[in-house]
C-alpha positions, 0 to 999 in steps of 0.5 A, spaced: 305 240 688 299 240 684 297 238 677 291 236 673 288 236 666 285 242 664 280 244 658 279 251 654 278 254 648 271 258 645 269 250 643 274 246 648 278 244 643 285 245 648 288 241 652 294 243 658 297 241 664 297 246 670 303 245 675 302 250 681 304 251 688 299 248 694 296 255 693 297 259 687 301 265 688 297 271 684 302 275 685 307 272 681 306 270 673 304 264 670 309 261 665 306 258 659 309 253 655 308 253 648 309 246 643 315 246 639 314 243 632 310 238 631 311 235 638 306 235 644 306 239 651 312 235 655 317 239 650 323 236 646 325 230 652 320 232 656 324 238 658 317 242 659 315 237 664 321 237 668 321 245 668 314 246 670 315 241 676 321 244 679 318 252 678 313 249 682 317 248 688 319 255 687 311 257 687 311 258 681 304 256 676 306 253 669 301 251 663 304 246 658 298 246 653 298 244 646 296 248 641 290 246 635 291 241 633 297 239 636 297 233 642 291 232 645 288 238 642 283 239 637 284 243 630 280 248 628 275 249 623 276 256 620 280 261 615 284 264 620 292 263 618 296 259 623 299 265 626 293 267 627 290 261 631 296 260 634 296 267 638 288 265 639 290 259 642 295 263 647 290 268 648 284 263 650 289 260 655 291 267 658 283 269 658 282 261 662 287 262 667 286 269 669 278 267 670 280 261 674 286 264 678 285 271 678 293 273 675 293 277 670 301 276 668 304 271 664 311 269 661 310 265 655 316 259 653 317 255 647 324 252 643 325 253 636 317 255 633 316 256 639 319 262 640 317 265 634 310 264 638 312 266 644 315 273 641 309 274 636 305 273 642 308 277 647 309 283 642 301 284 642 298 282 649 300 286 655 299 280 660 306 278 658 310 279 662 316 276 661 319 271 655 323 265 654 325 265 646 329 258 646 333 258 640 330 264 637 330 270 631 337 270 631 341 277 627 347 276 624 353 281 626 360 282 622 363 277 628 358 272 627 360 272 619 368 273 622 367 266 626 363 262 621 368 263 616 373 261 621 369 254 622 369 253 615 376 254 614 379 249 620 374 244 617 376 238 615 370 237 610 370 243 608 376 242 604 374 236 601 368 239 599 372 244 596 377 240 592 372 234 590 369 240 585 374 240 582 377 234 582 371 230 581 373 223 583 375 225 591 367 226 591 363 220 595 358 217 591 355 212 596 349 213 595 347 211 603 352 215 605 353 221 602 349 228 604 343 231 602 344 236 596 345 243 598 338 245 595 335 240 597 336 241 604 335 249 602 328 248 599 325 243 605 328 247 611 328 254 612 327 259 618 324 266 616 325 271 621 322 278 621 326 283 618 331 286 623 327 292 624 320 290 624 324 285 629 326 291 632 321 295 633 316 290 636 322 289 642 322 295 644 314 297 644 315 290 649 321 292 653 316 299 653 310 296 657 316 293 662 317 285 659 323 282 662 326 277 656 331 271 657 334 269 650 336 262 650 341 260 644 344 253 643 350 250 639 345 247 636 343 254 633 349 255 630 348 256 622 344 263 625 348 264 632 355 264 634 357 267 640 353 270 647 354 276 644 350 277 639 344 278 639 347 284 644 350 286 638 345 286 632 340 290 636 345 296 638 343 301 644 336 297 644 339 293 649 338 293 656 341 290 662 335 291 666 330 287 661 334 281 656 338 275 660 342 273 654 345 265 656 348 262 650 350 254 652 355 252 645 355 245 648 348 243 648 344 241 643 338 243 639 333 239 644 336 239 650 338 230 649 343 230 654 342 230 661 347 236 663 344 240 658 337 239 661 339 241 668 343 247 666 337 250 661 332 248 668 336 252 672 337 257 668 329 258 667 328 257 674 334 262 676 331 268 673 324 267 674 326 267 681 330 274 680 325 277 677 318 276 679 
């Protein structure tokens, strides 16, 4: 395996780490790898890290590449928004890797914010061919709503939660203990996924153009996705067997920090890139 620093961008702004084979294989896709939040390319635990390395040994090329203003990537200085810049970003790394190693097909791979870029990017540019949303634009259907009802009613919590508005002296008061108030969590975290037929919409001029998706979704992501099915679900008869690989890990966490976890998300990837390219 091989892996060196590269540099690229309209001013050399971007940074990335290219893993390949001994000899890069144009006839498969490169994997592009895009930041999650606020973290650099190695991904949460440096998950990015060890997938890019073990598709390698399957003679598959990755990019971990940091987006502007991101790790070791400069910002940009200019009026574009930041969806705008992000796509740019992808762009300049596909453009750069498609003049430097002849393949013109991507996959593009990210956790949380980085799946909405990965979707952004793959509803735009024909060059990907495959998309790897982890934890993702999630729709909620009647069986999600059903089963988060049931959570709330078997929790112990919830209860007490609901008890203490009426019988105020059951409420915490420790302030070093207690939780942050519910608007409060509201107006600092929010995800804002598309419209569902926006979503919708752009899937299928994608699936159209013949890219292939693995959505991947954890317990962690459970305010917005519950059971493996869902996404099946919520998008109907837009479904195909053929081209989305729907996995759902309910155990793991939101960033992959046990060890198990880790290694069933690599094989997952790897697996189906395998299958498919």
């Amino acid at each position: 395996m091989n892996e060196k620093i590269i540099q690229f961008g309209d001013n050399q702004n971007l940074i990335g780490i290219l893993s390949s084979p001994e000899s890069i294989q144009k006839d498969k896709p490169i994997f592009i790898f895009v930041n999650s939040g606020l973290l650099h390319r190695v991904g949460p635990f440096r998950i990015y890290v060890a997938t890019a390395r073990e598709l390698a040994k399957q003679q598959f090329t990755s990019l971990r590449m940091d987006l502007s203003g991101k790790g070791d990537s400069l910002a940009k200085q200019n009026s574009l928004s930041l969806k705008e810049n992000t796509n740019q970003d992808i762009i300049d790394a596909m453009d750069y890797l498609q003049e430097s190693t002849g393949v013109s097909q991507f996959v593009v791979c990210g956790i949380c914010t980085g799946a909405d870029n990965a979707y952004e990017i793959a509803f735009s540019d024909e060059r990907i061919k495959g998309v790897i949303p982890i934890d993702g634009y999630a729709y909620p259907t009647a069986k999600f709503h059903f089963k988060k009802l049931c959570l709330r009613l078997t929790n112990s919590n919830s209860w007490t939660n609901l008890a203490s508005k009426f019988l105020p002296f059951l409420a915490k008061t420790d302030v070093k203990t207690s939780r942050l108030n519910k608007s409060d969590v509201t107006m600092n975290y929010k995800m804002l996924f598309p419209e569902k037929s926006v979503f919708e919409n752009n899937l299928s001029q994608a699936l159209n153009r013949g890219s292939k998706f693995l959505v991947i979704f954890t317990g962690g992501w459970y305010m917005f996705y519950n059971y493996k099915q869902q996404f099946k679900n919520a998008i109907g008869d837009l479904f195909s067997e053929d081209k989305i690989k729907v996995e759902h890990n309910e155990k793991s966490d939101h960033t992959f920090i046990l060890q198990k976890d880790k290694e069933w998300l690599i094989s997952t990837i790897v697996n189906w890139a395998k299958n498919n390219f």
